[in-house]
C-alpha positions as semicolon CSV with decimal commas, in nm:
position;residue;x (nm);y (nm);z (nm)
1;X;9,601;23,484;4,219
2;X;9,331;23,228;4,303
3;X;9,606;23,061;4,541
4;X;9,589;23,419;4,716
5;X;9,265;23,441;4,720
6;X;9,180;23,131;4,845
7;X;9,450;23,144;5,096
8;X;9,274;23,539;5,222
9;X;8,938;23,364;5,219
10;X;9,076;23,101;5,476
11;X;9,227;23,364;5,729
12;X;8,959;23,574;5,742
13;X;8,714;23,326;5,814
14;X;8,934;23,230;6,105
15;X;8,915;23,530;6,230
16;X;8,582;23,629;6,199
17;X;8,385;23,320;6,326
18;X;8,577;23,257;6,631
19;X;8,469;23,662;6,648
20;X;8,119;23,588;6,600
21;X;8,156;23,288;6,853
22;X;8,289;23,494;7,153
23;X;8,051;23,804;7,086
24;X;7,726;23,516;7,094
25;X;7,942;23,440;7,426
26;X;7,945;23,754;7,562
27;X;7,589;23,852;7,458
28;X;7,455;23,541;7,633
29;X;7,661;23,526;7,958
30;X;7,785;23,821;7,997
31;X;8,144;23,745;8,031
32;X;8,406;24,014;7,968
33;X;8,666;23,845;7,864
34;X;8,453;23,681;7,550
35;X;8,406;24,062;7,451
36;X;8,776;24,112;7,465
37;X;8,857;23,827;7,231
38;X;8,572;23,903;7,054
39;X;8,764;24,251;6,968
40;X;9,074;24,162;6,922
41;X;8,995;23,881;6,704
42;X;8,782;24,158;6,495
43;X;9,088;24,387;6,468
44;X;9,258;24,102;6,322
45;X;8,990;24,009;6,107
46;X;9,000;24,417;6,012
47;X;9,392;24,422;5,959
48;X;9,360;24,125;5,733
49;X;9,090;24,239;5,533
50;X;9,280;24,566;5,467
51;X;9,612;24,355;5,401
52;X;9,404;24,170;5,142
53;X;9,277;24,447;4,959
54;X;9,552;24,666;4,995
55;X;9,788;24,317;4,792
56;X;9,541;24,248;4,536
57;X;9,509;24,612;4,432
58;X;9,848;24,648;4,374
59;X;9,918;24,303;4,240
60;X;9,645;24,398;3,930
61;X;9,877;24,729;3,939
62;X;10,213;24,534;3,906
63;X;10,038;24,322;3,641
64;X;9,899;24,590;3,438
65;X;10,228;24,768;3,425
66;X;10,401;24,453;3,321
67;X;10,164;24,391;3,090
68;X;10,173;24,801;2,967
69;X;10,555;24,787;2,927
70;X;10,656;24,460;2,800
């Protein structure tokens, strides 16, 4: 599980600083195609998060019912 977290840690934070990046790019010029990127980058950032959660809840699950049965 550390592997997977790691690994979650990694793609989120390439998500959400390139994110942060293009909204500071937007806020100081102005540009709307930095707020696009910033947004989609942030849905990503959003999907992953959820994808992250949504595995390691139901990994402890899986465990916990191998663990329960076996």
């Amino acid at each position: 599980m550390k592997f997977f977290y790691g690994f979650m840690l990694l793609v989120m934070a390439a998500t959400l600083l390139p994110s942060a990046l293009y909204m500071g790019i937007y806020v100081f010029t102005g540009a709307d195609e930095a707020l696009e990127r910033a947004r989609k980058l942030w849905n990503f950032l959003r999907v992953f998060t959820l994808l992250g959660f949504n595995l390691m809840l139901w990994g402890h699950v899986l465990v916990a019912a191998w663990q329960l049965f076996h």
